[in-house]
C-alpha positions as CSV (number, residue, x, y, z in Angstrom):
1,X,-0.8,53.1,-6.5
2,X,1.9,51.5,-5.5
3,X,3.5,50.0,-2.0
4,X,6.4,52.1,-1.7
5,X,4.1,55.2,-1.5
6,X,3.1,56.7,1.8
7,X,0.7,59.4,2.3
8,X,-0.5,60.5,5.9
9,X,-4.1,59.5,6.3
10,X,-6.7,61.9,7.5
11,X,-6.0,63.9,10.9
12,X,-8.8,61.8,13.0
13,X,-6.5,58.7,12.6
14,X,-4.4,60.0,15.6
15,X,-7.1,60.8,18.0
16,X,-8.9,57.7,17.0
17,X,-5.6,55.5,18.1
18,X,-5.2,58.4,21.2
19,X,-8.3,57.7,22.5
20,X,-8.0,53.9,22.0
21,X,-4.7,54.3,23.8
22,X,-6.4,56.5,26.8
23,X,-9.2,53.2,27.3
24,X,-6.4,50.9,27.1
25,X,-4.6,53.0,29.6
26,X,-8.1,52.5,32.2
27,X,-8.1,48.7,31.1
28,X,-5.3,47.5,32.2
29,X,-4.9,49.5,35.8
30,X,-4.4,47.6,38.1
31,X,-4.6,43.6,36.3
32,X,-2.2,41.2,37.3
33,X,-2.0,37.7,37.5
34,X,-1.8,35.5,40.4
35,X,0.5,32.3,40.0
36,X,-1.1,31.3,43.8
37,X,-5.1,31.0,41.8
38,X,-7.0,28.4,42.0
39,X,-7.5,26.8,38.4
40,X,-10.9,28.8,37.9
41,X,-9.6,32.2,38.7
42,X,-6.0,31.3,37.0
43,X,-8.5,30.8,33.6
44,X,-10.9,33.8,34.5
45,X,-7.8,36.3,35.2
46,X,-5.7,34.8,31.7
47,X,-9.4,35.4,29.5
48,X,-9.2,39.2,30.9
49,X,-5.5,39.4,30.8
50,X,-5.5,38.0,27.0
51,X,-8.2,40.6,25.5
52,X,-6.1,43.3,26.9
53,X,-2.4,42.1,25.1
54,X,-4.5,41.8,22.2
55,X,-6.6,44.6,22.3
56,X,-3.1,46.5,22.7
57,X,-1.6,44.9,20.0
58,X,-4.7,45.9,17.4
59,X,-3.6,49.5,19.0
60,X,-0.5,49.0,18.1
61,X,-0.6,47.9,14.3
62,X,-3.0,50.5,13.5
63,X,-0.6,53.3,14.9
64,X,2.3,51.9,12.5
65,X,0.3,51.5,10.1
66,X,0.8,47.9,10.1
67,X,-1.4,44.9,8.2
68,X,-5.0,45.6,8.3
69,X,-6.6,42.0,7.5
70,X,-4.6,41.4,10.8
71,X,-6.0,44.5,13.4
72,X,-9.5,43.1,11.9
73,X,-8.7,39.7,12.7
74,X,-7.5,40.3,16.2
75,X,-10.1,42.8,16.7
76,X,-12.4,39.9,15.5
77,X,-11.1,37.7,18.6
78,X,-11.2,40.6,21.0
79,X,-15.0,40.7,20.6
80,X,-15.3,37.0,21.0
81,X,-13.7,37.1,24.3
82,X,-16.5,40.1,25.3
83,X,-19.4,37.9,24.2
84,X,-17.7,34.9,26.0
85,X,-17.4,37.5,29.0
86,X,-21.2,38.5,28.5
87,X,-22.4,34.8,29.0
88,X,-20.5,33.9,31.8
89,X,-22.4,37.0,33.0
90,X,-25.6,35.5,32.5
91,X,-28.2,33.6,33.2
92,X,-27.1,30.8,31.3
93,X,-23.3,30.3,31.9
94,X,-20.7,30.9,34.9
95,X,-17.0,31.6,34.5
96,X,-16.6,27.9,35.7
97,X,-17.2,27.0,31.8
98,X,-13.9,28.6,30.7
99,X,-12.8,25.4,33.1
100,X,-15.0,23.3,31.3
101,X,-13.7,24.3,28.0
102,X,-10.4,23.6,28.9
103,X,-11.4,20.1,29.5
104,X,-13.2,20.0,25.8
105,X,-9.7,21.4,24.2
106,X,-7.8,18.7,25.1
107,X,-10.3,16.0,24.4
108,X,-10.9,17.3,21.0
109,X,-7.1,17.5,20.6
110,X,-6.5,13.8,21.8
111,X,-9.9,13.3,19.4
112,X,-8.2,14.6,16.6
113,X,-4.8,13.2,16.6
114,X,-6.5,9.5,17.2
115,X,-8.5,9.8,14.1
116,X,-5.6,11.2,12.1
117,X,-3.6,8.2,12.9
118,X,-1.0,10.9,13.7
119,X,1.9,10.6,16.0
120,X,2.5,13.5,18.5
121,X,5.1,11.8,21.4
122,X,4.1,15.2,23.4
123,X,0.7,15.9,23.4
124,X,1.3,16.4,27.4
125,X,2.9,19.7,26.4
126,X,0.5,20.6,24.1
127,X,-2.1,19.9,26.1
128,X,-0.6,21.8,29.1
129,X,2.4,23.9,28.5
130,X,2.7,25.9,31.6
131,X,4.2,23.4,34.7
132,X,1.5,23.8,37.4
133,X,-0.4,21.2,38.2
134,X,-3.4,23.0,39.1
135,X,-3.9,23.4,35.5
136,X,-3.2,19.2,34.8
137,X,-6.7,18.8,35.3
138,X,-9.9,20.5,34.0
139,X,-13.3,19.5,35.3
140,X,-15.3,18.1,32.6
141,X,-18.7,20.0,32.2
142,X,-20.7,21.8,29.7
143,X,-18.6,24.5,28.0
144,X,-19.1,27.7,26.6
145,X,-20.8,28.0,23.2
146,X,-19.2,28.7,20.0
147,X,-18.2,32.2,19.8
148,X,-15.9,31.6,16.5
149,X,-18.4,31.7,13.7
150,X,-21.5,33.6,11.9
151,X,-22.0,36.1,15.1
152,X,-23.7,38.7,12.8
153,X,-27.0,36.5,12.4
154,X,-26.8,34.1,15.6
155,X,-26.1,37.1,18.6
156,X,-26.3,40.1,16.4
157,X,-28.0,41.9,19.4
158,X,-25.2,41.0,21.6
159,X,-22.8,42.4,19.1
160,X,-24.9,45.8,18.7
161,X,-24.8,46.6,22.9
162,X,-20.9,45.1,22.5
163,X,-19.6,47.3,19.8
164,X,-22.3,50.1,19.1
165,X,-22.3,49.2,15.5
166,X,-24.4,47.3,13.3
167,X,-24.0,43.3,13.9
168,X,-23.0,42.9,10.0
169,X,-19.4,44.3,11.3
170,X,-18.8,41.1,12.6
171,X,-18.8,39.6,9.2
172,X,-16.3,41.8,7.9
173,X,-13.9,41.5,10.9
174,X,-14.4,37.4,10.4
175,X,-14.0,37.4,6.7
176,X,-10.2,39.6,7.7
177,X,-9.5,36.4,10.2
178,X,-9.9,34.0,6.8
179,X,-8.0,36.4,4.3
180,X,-10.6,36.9,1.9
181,X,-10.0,38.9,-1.1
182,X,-12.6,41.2,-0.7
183,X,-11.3,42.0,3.1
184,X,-7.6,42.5,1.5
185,X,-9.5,45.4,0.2
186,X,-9.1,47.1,3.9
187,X,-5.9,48.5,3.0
188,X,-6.7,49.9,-0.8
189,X,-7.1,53.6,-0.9
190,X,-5.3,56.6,-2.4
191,X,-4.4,58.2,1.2
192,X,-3.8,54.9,3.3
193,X,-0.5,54.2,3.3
194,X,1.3,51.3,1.7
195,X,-1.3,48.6,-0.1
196,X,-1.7,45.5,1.4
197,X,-0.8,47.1,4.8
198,X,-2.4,50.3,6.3
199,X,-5.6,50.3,6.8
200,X,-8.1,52.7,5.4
201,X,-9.2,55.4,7.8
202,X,-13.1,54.5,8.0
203,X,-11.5,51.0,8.3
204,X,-9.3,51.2,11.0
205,X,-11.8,53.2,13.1
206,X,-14.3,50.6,12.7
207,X,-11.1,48.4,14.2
208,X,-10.4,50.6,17.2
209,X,-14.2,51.0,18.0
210,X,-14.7,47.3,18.2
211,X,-11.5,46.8,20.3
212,X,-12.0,49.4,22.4
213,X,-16.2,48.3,23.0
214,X,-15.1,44.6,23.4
215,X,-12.4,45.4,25.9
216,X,-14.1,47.7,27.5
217,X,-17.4,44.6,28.0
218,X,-14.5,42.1,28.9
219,X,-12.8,44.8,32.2
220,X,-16.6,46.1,32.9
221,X,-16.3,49.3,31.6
222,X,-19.3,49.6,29.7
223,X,-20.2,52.9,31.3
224,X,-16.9,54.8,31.7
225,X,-16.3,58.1,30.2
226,X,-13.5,56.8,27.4
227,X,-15.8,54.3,25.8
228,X,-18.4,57.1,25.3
229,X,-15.1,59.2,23.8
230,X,-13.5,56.8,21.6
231,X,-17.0,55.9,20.0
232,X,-17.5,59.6,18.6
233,X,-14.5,59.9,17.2
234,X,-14.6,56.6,15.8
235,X,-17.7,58.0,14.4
236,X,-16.5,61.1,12.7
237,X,-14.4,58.5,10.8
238,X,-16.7,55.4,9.8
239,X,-19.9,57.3,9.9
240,X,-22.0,53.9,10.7
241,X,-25.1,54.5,13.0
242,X,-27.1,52.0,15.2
243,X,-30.7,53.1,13.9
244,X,-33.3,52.1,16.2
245,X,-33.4,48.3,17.7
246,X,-31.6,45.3,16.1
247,X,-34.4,43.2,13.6
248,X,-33.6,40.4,15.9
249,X,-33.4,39.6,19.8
250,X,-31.3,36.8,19.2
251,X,-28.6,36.9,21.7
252,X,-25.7,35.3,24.2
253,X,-28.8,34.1,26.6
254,X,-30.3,31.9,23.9
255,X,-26.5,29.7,22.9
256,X,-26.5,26.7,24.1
257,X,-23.5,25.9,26.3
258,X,-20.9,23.0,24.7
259,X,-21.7,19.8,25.6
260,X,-19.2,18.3,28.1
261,X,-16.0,16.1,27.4
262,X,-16.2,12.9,27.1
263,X,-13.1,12.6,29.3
264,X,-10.7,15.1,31.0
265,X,-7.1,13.8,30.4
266,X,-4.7,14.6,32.8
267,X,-1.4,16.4,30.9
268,X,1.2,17.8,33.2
269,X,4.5,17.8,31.2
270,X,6.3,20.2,33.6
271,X,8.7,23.0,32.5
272,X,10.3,22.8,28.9
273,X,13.6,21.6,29.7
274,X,16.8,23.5,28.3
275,X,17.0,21.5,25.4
276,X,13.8,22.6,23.9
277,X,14.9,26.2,24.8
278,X,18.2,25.6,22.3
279,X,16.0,24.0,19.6
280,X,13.7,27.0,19.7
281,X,17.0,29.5,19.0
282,X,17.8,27.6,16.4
283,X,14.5,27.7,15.0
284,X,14.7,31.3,15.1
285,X,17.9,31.0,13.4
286,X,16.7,29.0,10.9
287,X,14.0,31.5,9.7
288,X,16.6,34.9,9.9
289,X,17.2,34.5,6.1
290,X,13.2,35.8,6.0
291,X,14.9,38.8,6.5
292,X,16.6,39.1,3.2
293,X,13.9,37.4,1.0
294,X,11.8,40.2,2.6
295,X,13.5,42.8,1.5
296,X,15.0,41.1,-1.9
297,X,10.9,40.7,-2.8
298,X,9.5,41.7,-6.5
299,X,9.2,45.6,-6.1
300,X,5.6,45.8,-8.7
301,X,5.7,49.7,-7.5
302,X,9.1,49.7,-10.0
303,X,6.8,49.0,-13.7
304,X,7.3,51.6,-15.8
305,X,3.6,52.7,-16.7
306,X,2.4,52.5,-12.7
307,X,-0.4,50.5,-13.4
308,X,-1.0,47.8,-10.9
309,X,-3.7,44.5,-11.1
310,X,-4.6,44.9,-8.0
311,X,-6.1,41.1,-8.6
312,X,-2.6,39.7,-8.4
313,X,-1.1,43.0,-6.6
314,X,-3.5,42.9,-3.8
315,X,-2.9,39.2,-2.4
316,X,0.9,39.7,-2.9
317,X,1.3,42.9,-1.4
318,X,-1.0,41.6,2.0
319,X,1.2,38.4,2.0
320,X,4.2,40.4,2.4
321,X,3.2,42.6,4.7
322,X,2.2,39.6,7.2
323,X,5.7,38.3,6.5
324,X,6.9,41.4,7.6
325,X,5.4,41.2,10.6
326,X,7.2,37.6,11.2
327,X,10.2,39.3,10.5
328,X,9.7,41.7,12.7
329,X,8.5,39.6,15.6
330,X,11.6,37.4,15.0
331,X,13.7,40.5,15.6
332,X,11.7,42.6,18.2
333,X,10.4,39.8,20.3
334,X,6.9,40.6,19.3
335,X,3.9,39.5,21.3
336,X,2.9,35.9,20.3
337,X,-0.6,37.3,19.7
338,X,0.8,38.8,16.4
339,X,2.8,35.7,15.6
340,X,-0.4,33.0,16.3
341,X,-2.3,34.7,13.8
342,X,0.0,36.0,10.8
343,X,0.9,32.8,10.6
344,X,-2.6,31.4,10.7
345,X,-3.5,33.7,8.0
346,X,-0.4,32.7,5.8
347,X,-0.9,29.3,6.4
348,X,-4.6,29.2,5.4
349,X,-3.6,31.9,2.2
350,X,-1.2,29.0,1.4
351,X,-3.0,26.6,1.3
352,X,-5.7,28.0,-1.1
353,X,-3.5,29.2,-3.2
354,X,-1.7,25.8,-3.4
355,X,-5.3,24.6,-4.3
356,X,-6.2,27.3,-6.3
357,X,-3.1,26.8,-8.6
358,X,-0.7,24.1,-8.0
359,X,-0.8,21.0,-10.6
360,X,-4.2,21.5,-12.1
361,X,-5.0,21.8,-16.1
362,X,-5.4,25.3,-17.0
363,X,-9.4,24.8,-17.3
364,X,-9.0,23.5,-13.9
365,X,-6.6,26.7,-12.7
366,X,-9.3,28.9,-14.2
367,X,-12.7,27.5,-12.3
368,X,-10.8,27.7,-9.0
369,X,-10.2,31.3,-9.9
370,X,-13.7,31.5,-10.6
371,X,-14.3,29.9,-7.2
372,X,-12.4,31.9,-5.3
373,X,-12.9,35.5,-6.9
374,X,-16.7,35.1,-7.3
375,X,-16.8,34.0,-3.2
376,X,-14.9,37.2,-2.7
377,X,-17.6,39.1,-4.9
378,X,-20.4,37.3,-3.3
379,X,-19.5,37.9,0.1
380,X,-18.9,41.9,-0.7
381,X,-22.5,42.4,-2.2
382,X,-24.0,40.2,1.0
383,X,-22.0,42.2,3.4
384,X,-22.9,45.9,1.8
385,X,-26.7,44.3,1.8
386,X,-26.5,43.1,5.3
387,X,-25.3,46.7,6.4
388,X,-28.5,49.0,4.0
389,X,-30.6,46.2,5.4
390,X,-30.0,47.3,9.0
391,X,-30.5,51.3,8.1
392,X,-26.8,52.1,6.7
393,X,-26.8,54.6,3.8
394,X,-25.5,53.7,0.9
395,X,-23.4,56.2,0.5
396,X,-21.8,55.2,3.7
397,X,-21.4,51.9,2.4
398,X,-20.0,53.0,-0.7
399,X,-17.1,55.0,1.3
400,X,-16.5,51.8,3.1
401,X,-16.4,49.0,0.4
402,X,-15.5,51.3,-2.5
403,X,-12.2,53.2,-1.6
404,X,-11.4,53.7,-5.5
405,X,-14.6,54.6,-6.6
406,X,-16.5,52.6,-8.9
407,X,-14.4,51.2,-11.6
408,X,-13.3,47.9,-13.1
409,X,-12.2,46.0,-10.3
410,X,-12.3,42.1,-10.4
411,X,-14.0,42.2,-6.8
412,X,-16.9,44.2,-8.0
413,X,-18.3,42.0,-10.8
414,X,-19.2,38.3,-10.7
415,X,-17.9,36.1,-13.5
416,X,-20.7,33.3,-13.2
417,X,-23.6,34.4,-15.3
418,X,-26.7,34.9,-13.4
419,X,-28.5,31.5,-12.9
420,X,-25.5,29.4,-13.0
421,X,-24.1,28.3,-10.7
422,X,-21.0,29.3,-9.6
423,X,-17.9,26.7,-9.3
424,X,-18.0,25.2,-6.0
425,X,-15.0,26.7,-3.6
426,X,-13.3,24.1,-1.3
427,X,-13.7,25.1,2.6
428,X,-10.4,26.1,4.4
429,X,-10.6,22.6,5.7
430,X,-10.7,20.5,2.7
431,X,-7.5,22.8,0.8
432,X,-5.8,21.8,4.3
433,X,-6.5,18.6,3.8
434,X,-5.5,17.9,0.2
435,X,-2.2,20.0,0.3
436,X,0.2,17.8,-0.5
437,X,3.8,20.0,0.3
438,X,6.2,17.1,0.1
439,X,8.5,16.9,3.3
440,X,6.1,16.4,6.3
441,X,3.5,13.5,7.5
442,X,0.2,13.9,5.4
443,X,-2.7,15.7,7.7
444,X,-0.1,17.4,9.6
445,X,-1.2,20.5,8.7
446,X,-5.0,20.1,10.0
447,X,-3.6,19.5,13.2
448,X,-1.2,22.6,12.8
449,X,-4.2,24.5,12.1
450,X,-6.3,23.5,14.7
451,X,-3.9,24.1,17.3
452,X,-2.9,27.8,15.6
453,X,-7.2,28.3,16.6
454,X,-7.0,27.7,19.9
455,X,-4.4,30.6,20.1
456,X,-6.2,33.0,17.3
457,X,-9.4,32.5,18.8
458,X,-7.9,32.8,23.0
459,X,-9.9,29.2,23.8
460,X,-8.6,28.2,27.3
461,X,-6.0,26.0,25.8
462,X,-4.9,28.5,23.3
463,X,-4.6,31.2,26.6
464,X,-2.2,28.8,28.3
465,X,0.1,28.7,24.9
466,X,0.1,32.5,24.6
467,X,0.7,33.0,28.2
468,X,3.4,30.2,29.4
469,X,6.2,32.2,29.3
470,X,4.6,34.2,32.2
471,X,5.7,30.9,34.6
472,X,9.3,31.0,33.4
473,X,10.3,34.7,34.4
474,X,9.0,35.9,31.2
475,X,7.1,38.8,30.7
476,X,3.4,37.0,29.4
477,X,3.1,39.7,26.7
478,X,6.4,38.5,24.8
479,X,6.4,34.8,25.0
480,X,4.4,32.2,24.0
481,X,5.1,28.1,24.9
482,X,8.0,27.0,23.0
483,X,5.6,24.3,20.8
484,X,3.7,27.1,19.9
485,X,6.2,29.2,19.1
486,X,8.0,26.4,17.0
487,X,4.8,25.7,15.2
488,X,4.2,29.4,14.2
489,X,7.5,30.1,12.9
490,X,6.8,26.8,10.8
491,X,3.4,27.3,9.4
492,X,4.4,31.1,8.6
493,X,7.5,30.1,6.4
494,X,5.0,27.1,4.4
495,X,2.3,29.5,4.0
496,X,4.5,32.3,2.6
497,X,5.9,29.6,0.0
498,X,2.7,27.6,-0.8
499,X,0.9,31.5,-1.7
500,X,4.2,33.3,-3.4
501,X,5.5,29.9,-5.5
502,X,1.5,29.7,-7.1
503,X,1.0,33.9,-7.4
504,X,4.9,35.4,-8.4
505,X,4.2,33.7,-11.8
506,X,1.1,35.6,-12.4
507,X,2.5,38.5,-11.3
508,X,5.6,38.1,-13.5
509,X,2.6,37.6,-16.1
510,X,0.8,40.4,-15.8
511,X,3.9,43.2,-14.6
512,X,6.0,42.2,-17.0
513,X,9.1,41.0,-13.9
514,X,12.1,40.0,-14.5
515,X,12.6,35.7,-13.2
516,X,11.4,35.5,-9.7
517,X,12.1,31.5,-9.6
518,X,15.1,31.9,-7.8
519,X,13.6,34.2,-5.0
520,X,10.9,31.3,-4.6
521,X,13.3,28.7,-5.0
522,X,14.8,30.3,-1.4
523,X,11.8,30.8,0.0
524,X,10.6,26.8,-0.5
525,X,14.1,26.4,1.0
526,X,14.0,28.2,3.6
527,X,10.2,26.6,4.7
528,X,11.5,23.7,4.2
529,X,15.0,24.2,6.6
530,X,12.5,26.0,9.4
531,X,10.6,22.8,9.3
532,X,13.4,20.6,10.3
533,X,14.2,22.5,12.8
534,X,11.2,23.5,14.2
535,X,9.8,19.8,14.1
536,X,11.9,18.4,17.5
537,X,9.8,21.1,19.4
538,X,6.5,20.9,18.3
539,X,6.6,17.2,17.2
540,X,4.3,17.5,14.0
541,X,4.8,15.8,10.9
């Protein structure tokens, strides 16, 4: 298999996307936004307005054909926003916590940088980027829970009535948002379209049918006739049943809301003056030479005998493909939903590849290997356990996570011997913290990160990043604030070197390449030029 070969994927694909495209259609009649809103409804219309753009946009990469760790991501976030819908909705929340969490946004923010010791002159901005000062000031209260992590076991019967699928889904759609290996495996099949990009087609159903449920909770269209279409064709697909009730009750009703802020700073930075606006264009310019070192990347479709690791292959082939969509958003204008989190996902990639390879000993470079590919087995097994355990067949399962068959996959065995344990893998958090990349302030890239999370995961402050463009004559779907913006570009270019300058040796290992150090000589340089300029706009490191 190789990435330059294309094969049409099954028929259903299209009506899956078509009825997608028909609830999208009923989703967003008649939305708009009001500038005149009071701070509450300005924050309740942007959480519906922001599951639609990136709802749309999930519809849209899966119709290209586009990365598939990045549809399950978003799709990921999209369901978030419906559970975060379904406890304002209940009992124990009100949409008056989206307020609340706005407040607990910046305080964590002001929280974080403090305790960094790191210097950010405008944290106004990044507290509030769009000039209105209804929007200076949030009311400090309790929040809303945390919708971000382990939804399968903590709301999995919210996530059944949500999506119409087993909870366990959730699992897979979080380990996409984090780049595992395992979830790479999304795109691998011998009908899907280029690796490391198109989905599969059970895949990218079970994709459309959580976007389309989760938009359909967030716009209150639980009952309408296109949910109850784009389910069974979803269906014909992915094959996954809902049989009988969910083990557990657990659900949104029991969360507990976030405790309240400490304190509410007031940030009202006004409009970003035409400076910044410059800066940003020559941000953009900076990073145009991504272009070139996109399409001047090692070609592994090219080796003689068309045998591919897909060990090494597989990471290197997803990478690209979420540089590709960089590229494309630097040249289209893409929507900054698609920017906020390929260049989350490249920046967290980077980073464990940086710890997974850079500067160690080579018994070192092999544990972390260990670390990492044994996680990626681990969570595979769990997850195809988690799904018989809730009724699915296993030969469902084996469709799903199996798209070559059984064979002599890296993914599929663990290299640990049973009882022993298994060399310890470093959270996302601590291979953030110890990357050392040589040109910025050490701990900027925490900071980066956490930021990049408030727009993956739509939090209230993340909304106002994604959406500030709206207050400047700019269409909301194609603009995000210029920090924001800055900062993507940034972390996008870092991740892209950190991951390619520890995994094109391997590759030019095991495919038997010609040099590659000057391609990742340019691509180092290139990070490194986008940082400069990107660093009078967003301020960090």
């Amino acid at each position: 298999m190789t990435s330059s070969t294309v094969q049409s994927s099954a028929p259903n694909t299209g009506s899956v996307t078509q009825k997608l495209d028909v609830l999208m259609d009923k989703a967003n009649c008649g939305f708009e936004l009001r500038e005149s809103a009071s701070t509450p409804d300005i924050l309740a219309e942007l959480h519906q307005f922001s599951a639609v753009n990136r709802a749309d946009e999930v519809y849209g990469l899966l119709v290209r054909g586009d990365s598939a760790v990045l549809a399950g991501a978003l799709s990921r976030t999209v369901l978030e926003s419906a559970l975060s819908s379904r406890w304002m909705g209940s009992s124990s929340g009100s949409t008056a916590a989206l307020e609340s969490t706005l407040a607990s946004d910046r305080d964590s923010l002001h929280e974080f940088i403090s305790k960094s010791d790191l210097s950010v002159p405008n944290i106004d901005r990044w507290c509030n980027p769009i000039p209105t000062d209804r929007l200076a000031r949030a009311h400090a209260a309790r929040g809303l829970p945390n919708f971000q992590i382990d939804l399968a076991r903590r709301v999995p019967a919210t996530v059944e009535a949500v999506t119409e699928l087993p909870a366990p889904v959730a699992n897979l759609l979080g380990m996409c948002g984090h780049l595992n290996y395992a979830a790479s495996w999304t795109s691998v099949s011998r009908d899907s379209g280029h690796l490391g990009a198109t989905a599969t087609v059970p895949m990218a159903a079970l994709f459309a049918q959580v976007t389309g449920t989760a938009l359909a909770s967030v716009r209150g269209l639980e009952t309408d006739s296109t949910v109850t279409d784009l389910v069974a064709v979803c269906h014909l697909d992915h094959k996954l049943d809902l049989i009988g009730f969910t083990p557990s009750t657990k659900s949104i009703k029991d969360l507990v809301a976030r405790p309240a802020a400490t304190q509410s700073p007031y940030s009202n930075a006004g409009r970003p003056t035409s400076l910044l606006n410059s800066l940003l264009e020559g941000a953009i310019a900076a990073a145009q030479p991504l272009v070139d070192l996109y399409a001047s990347a090692p070609a592994l479709g090219e080796i003689e005998s068309g045998d591919i690791n897909l060990t090494s292959a597989l990471p290197f082939y997803t990478t690209l493909e979420l540089v590709r969509v960089v590229v494309n958003s630097l040249r289209d204008g893409s929507s900054p939903y698609l920017l906020v989190c390929a260049s989350r996902l490249l920046l967290e990639h980077g980073a464990r590849v940086a710890w997974q390879t850079h500067r160690l000993s080579v018994q070192e470079v092999e544990n972390r290997y260990i670390a990492v590919m044994d996680d990626a087995t681990y969570r595979k097994r769990s997850m195809i356990d988690q799904l018989q355990n809730r009724g699915v067949a296993p030969e469902i399962s084996e469709r799903l996570f199996y798209p070559l068959g059984r064979g002599n996959f890296a993914v599929d065995k663990m290299r640990t011997p049973n009882g022993i344990k298994r060399p310890s893998l470093a959270s996302p958090a601590e291979q953030l913290r110890v990357l050392d990349i040589g040109f910025a302030e050490p701990g900027w890239v925490e900071l980066a990160y956490k930021l990049l999370s408030n727009g993956v995961h739509a939090t209230p402050l993340g909304m106002l990043h994604t959406i500030s463009g709206y207050y400047d004559g700019v269409p909301a779907s194609q603009r995000c604030s210029p920090e924001m913006m800055a900062l993507a570009l940034d972390t996008a270019c870092l991740g892209a070197a950190l991951a390619m300058y520890g995994m094109v040796p391997i590759l030019q290992h095991q495919h038997r390449l010609a040099d590659q150090s000057e391609w990742t000589r340019e691509l180092i340089g290139v990070s490194k030029r986008v940082h400069n300029a990107c660093l009078p706009i967003h301020f960090l490191g």
